[in-house]
N, C-alpha and C positions, 0 to 999 in steps of 0.2 A: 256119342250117339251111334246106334248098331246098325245099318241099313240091311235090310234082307238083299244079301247076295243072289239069292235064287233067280228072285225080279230081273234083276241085270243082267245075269249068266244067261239067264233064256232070252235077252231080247233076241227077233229074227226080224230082220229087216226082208221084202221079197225079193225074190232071185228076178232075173230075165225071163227065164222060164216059168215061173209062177205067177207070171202077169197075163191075165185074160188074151185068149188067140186073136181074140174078135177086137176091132174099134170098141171104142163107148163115146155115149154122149155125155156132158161135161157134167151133167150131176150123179151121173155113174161114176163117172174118175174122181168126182167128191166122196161120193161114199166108199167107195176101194181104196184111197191114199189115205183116208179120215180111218178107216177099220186096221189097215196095216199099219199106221204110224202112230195109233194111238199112244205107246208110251213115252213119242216125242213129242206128244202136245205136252208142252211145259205149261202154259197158262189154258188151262181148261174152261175160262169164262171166255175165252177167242177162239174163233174158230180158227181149224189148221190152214184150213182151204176152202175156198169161195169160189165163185163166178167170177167174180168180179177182182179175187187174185189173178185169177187165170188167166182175163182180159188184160192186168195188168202186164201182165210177166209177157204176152202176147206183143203188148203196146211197145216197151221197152227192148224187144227184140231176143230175151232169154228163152223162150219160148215160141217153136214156131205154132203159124195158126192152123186152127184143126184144120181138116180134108173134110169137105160136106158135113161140117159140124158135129165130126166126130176125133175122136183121141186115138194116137196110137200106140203102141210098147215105146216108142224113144221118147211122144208127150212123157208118159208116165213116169219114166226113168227118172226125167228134168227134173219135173215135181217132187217126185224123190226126195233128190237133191236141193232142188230150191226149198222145201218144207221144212227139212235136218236142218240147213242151212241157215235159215234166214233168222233164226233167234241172236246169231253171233256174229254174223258177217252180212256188209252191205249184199246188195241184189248186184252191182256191178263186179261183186268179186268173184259171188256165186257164179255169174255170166261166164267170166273168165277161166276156173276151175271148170265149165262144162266144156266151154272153149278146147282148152289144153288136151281135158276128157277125150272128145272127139276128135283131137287134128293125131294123136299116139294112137289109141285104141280103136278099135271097135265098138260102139257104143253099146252091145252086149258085154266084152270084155270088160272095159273102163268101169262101168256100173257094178259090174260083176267085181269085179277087185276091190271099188271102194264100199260096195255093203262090206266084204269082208272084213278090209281094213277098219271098218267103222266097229264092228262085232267083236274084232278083237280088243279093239282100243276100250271098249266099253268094261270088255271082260277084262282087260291089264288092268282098268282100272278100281274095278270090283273086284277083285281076286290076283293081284299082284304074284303072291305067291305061285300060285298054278298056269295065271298065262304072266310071262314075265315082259317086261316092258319092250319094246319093240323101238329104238331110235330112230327118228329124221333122220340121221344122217348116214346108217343102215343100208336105208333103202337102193335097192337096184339103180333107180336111173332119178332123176330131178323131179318126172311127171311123176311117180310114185311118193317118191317125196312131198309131193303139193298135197298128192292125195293122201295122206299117212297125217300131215297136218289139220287138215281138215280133220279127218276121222277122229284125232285127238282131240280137240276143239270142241264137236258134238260131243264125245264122250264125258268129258267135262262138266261141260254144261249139264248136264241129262243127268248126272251123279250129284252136282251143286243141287241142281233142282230137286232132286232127289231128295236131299238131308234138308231144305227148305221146306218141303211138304210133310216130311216127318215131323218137322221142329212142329211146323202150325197145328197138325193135328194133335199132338202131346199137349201143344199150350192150350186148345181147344178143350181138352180132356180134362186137363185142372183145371182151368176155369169152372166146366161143369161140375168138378168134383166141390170146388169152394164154393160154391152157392147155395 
């Protein structure tokens, strides 16, 4: 089965900098994490992101809660990561991974590192040849490493999903064709 490379090569996850200056209210940071991370909603009949995820992730303490009921650039970051995240790994590891995130980094930097790492991993994964694999054990320090796994993991997934939604629409096609 062939997957369009293209699709993958271009995914862009957003920078720090590309995240609205301004707070938003919680169904703004619905629509802006639901618009950007669109190629990481694996299951398209669920939603990426709710209110009532939010409230969760709030309740649970992965998330702190807005300021006068609005979101800021670190909410968003979290969600981010919690939304890439949460197909593969519980909510308590995601926690931890932001944990780690923020006690090393800058929560600009840290973010900033793992979209990369994520983009690349996707690209190793799609295109082996041109970006070459990138080992765990490679990595500069242990927190990079956490993060390198992680990125792998989403990449993964998001390529699996991938050749899953290929396969159904092809089966989809012959069915219609044998009828």
């Amino acid at each position: 089965m062939n997957l369009k490379k293209d699709s993958l090569l271009n995914i862009h996850l957003p920078r720090w900098e590309e995240f609205p200056a301004f707070e938003l209210y919680v169904d703004q940071v619905i629509a802006f994490i639901c618009e950007k991370l669109e190629p990481f909603n694996f299951n398209s009949e669920e939603p990426l992101l709710t209110q009532s995820m939010i409230n969760n992730y709030v309740k649970n303490g992965v998330l702190n809660p807005p300021i006068k009921k609005k979101y800021n650039k670190t909410h968003l970051a979290k969600l981010v990561v919690i939304c890439i995240g949460k197909r593969m790994l519980p909510l308590s590891y995601i926690a931890e991974a932001i944990t780690v995130m923020s006690r090393v980094f800058d929560i600009e930097e840290g973010y900033d590192l793992l979209c990369d790492e994520i983009e690349y991993e996707i690209r190793s994964t799609a295109a082996p040849e041109d970006f070459p694999p990138r080992s765990i054990s490679s990595a500069d320090s242990r927190k990079v490493a956490l993060m390198r796994s992680l990125a792998s993991a989403v990449a993964r997934i998001l390529v699996f999903d991938r050749f899953i939604e290929q396969r159904r629409r092809l089966s989809a096609i012959a069915l219609n064709i044998n009828k």
